[in-house]
Steps between C-alpha positions, in 0.01 A plus 500: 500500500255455251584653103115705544648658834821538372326665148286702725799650642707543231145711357496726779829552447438584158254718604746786737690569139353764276577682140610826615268656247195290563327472866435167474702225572676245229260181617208701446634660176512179375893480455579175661419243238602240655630345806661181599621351822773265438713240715753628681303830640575653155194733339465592119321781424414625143389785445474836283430896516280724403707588215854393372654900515400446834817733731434312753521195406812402659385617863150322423670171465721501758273595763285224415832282522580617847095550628464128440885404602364665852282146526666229773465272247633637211858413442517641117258733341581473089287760315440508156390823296292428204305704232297195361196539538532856518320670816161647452220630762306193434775354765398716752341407813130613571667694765747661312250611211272640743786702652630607188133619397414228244201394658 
């Protein structure tokens, strides 16, 4: 399989995991900084949250560990939680700002 399919996927998976306190998922937040498919079906995702006294941070993370795990080809998902760059709206999808009302 291709790395765009395969990033595709691993996007809409993204997409199905959601800040409890936000209606909008954590792709179209703008959380996921980064992601990279590497060899041996192992996926590194960077990412951050809204804020860093964030409660649910924990539960954010590890869904996003197990929503992309879920993939056939996926053997490890290694997530890494950063505050640098800090998060800001400007990350936001057009989607997301338009759904939160900043548009």
């Amino acid at each position: 399989m291709e790395n765009a399919r395969k990033e595709d996927q691993i996007i809409n998976q993204l997409k199905m995991v959601y800040d409890p306190e936000i209606p909008v998922n954590v792709y179209d937040l703008g959380l996921i900084y980064d992601c990279k498919i590497l060899a041996e079906d192992r996926v590194e995702i960077l990412m951050t949250l809204t804020s860093p006294s964030c409660s649910m941070a924990e539960m954010i993370v590890e869904e996003v560990k197990e929503r992309v795990s879920e993939l056939d080809f996926v053997k490890e998902a290694i997530i890494e939680l950063t505050w640098d760059p800090p998060w800001t709206k400007i990350l936001m999808s057009d989607e997301a700002l338009l759904l939160l009302g900043f548009m």
